[in-house]
C-alpha positions in Angstrom: 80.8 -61.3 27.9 82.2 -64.3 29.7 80.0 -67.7 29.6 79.2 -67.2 33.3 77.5 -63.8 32.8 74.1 -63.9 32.5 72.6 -62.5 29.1 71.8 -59.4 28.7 67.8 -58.2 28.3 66.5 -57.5 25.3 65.7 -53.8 24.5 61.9 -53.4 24.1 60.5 -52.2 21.0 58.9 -49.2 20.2 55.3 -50.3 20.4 56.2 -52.4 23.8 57.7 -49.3 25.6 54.4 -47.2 24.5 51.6 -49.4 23.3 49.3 -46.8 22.9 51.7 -44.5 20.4 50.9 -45.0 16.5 53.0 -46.6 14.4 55.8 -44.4 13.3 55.7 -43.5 9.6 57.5 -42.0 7.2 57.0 -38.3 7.2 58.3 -37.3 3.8 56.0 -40.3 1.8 53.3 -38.3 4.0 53.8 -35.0 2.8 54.6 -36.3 -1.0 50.7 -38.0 -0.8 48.9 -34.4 0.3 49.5 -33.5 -3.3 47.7 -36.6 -5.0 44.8 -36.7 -2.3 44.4 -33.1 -4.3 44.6 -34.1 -7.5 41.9 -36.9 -6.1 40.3 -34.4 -4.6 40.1 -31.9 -7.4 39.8 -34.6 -10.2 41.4 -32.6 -12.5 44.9 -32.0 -14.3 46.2 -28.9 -12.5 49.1 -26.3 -12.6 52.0 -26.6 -10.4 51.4 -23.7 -8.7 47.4 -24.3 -7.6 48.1 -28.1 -7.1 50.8 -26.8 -4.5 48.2 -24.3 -3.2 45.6 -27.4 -3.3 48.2 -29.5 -0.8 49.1 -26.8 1.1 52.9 -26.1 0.2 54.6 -24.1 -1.8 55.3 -25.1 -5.4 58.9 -25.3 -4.5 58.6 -27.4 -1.9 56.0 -29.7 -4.0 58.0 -30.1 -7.1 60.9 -32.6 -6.1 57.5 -34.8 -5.2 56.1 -34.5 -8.1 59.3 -35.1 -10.2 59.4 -38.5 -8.4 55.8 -39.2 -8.5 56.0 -39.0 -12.3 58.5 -41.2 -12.5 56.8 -43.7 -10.1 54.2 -43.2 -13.0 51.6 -42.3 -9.8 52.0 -38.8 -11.4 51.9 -37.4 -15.0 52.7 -34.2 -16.4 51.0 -33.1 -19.9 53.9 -32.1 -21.9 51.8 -29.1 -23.8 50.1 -27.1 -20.7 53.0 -28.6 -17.6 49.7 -29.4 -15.8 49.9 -32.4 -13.5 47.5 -35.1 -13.3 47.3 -38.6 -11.9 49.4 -41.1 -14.0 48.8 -45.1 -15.5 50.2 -46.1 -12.0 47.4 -44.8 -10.5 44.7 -45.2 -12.7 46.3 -49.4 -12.6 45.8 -49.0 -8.6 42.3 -47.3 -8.3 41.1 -50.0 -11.0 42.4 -53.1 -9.1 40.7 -51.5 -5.9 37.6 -51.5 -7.3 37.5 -54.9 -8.5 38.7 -56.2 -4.9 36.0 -54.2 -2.9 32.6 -55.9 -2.3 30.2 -53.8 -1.6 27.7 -56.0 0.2 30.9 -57.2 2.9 31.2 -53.5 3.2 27.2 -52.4 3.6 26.5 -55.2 6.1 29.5 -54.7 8.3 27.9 -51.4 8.7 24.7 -52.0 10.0 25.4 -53.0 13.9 26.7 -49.5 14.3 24.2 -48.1 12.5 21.4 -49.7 13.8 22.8 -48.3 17.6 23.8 -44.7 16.2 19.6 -43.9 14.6 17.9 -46.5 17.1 16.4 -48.0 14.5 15.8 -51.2 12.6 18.4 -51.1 9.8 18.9 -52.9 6.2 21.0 -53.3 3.5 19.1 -53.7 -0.1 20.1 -55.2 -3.5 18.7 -55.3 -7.1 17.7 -59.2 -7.4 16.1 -60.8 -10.4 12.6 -59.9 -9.1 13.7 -55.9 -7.7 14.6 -54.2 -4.5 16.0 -57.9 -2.8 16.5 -57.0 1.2 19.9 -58.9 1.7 21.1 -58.2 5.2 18.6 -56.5 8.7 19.9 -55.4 12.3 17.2 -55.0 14.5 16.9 -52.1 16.6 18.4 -51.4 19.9 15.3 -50.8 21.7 12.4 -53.3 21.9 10.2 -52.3 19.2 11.1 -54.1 16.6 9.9 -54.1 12.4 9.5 -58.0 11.1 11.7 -58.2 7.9 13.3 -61.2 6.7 16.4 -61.5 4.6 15.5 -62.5 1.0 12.1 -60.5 0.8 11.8 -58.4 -2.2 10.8 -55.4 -1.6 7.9 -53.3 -3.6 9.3 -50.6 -5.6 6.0 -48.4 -5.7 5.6 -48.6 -1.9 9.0 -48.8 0.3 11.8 -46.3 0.4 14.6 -48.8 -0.8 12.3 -49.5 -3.9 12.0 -45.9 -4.5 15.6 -44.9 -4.6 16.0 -48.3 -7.1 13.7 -46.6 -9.4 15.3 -43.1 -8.9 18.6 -44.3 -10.0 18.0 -47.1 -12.1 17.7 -47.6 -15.6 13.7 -47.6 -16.6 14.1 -51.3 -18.4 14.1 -53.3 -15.0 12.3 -50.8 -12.6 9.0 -51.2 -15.0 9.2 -55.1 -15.3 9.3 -55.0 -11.0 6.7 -52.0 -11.3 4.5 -54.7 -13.3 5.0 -58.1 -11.9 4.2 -56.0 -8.4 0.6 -55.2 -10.4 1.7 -51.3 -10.8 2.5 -51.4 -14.3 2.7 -47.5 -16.1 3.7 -46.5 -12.9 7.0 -45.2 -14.0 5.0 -42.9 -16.4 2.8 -41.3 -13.4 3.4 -37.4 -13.1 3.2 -37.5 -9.2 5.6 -40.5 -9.4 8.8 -39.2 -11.5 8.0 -36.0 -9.2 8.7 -38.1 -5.6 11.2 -39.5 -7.9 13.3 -36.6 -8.9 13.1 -35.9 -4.9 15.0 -38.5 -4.6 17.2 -37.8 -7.2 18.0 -34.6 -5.7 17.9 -35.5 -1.8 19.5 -38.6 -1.9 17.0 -39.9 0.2 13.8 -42.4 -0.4 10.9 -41.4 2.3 7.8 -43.3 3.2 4.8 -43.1 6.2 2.4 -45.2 7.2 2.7 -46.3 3.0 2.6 -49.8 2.6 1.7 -50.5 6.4 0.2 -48.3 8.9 2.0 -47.3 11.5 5.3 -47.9 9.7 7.6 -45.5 8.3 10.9 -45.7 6.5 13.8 -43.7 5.0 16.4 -45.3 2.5 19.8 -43.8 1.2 22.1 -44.9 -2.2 25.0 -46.8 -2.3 26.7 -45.7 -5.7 30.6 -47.5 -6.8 33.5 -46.5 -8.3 31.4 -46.8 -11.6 28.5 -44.3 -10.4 26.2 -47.5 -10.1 23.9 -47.6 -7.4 25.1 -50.7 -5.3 23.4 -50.7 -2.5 20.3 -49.1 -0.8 20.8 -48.7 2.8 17.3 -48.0 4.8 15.9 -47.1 8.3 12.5 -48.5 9.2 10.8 -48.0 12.6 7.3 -46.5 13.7 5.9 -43.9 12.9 5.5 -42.1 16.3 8.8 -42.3 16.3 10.9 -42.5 13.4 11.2 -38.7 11.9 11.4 -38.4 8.7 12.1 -35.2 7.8 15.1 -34.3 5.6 16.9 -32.8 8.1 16.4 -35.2 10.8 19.2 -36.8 12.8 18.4 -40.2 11.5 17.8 -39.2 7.9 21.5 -37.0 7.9 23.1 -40.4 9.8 21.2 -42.6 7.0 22.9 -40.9 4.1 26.5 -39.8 6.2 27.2 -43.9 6.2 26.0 -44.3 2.2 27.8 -41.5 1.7 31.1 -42.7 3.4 30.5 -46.1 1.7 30.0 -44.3 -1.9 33.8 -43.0 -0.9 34.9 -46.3 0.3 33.9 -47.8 -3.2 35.5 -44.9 -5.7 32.6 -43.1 -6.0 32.7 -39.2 -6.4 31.1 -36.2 -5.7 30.0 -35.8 -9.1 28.6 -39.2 -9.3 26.2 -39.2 -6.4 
């Protein structure tokens, strides 16, 4: 190119020819990771042959992955049964995960959308040094709106967050909140431990028209990586209009997003 020329334009990148196509990826490190959402998924060491069946391939097409995984260390293989399970490298990773994920950040940047998806006033609950300690509330959409203030502890024998506390905590605490709240021996009531193995079972904490007529409420658990219950996400809104049933669409989108965040935070199947 002679000095008079003018320069020549730059070639645009990827992303600037096509702004809306994804990133471009690696196809092979996308394939390889199938097999260990399995072994995730399965939680479980597992023969070459089902893990492949797990991932969708065929075990020969899984096996140069897993020969690299296992020298990665992401994978291990059990040198008396050849099963395959997830290796230190992994176990290193999901550890450091968990201790970088807060899962208060993650409840209360949930709530907006949440409040809009069940039309509903919407809160985020944590155990304080007095109980069931409301941290975060969205208002509803619509105009009715539910006085709550952040920093109110909440009753354990009479709102739905307090309830699913007491489902899934240990006794020690829940009966020193059940007693300071003037409901000591609570926690021994038949009909009590009954609404409370509900819960235990439902994943869900209901109340109507309970602590204040007119007001009904439905609350969901947050468990971690540890199976601890976290967080206690909760729906509160009138009565004429907040359903409550089990199967209702606010009660299945209550416990969809404490389910998703259980996932975000480690937690598994088995430990909800």
């Amino acid at each position: 190119m002679r000095p008079s020329d003018p320069p020549a334009p730059a070639l645009p990148s990827p992303s600037e020819e096509n702004p809306n196509r994804p990133p471009r990826g690696i196809q092979s490190v996308e394939v390889g990771g199938q097999l260990l959402k399995a072994l995730a998924h399965t939680g479980r060491r597992m023969a070459l042959k089902d893990l492949a069946r797990e991932a969708d391939m065929t075990p020969a097409k899984a096996h140069p992955y897993l020969v690299s995984f296992c020298k990665l260390g992401l994978i291990e293989q059990d040198s008396a049964s050849g099963h395959y399970g997830l290796g230190p490298l992994a176990l290193q990773l999901g550890l450091i995960s968990l201790q970088q994920v807060d899962p208060v950040r993650l409840a209360i940047a949930e709530l907006p959308a949440l409040a809009q998806a069940l039309g509903c006033t919407v809160s985020a609950s944590v155990w304080g040094t007095r109980g069931p300690t409301i941290i975060r509330v969205e208002e509803a959409p619509t105009a009715v709106h539910v006085a709550m203030r952040h920093g109110t502890t909440a009753s354990v024998r009479h709102t739905a967050s307090g309830k699913v506390f007491a489902a899934f905590m240990a006794a020690g605490p829940i009966e020193a909140a059940l007693a300071e709240d003037g409901h000591a021996g609570a926690l021994a009531e038949p009909a009590f431990q009954a609404e409370l193995q509900s819960i235990r079972s439902t994943r869900l904490g209901i109340v109507a028209d309970h602590l204040i007529s007119g007001i009904s409420a439905l609350a969901a658990p947050v468990f971690d990586g540890f199976g601890q219950l976290v967080v206690v996400l909760a729906a509160i809104g009138p009565s004429a209009t907040l359903d409550t049933r089990l199967e209702s669409p606010c009660a299945l989108g209550l416990k969809a997003c404490a389910d998703a965040l259980s996932r975000r935070l480690g937690a598994s199947q088995a430990g909800r």
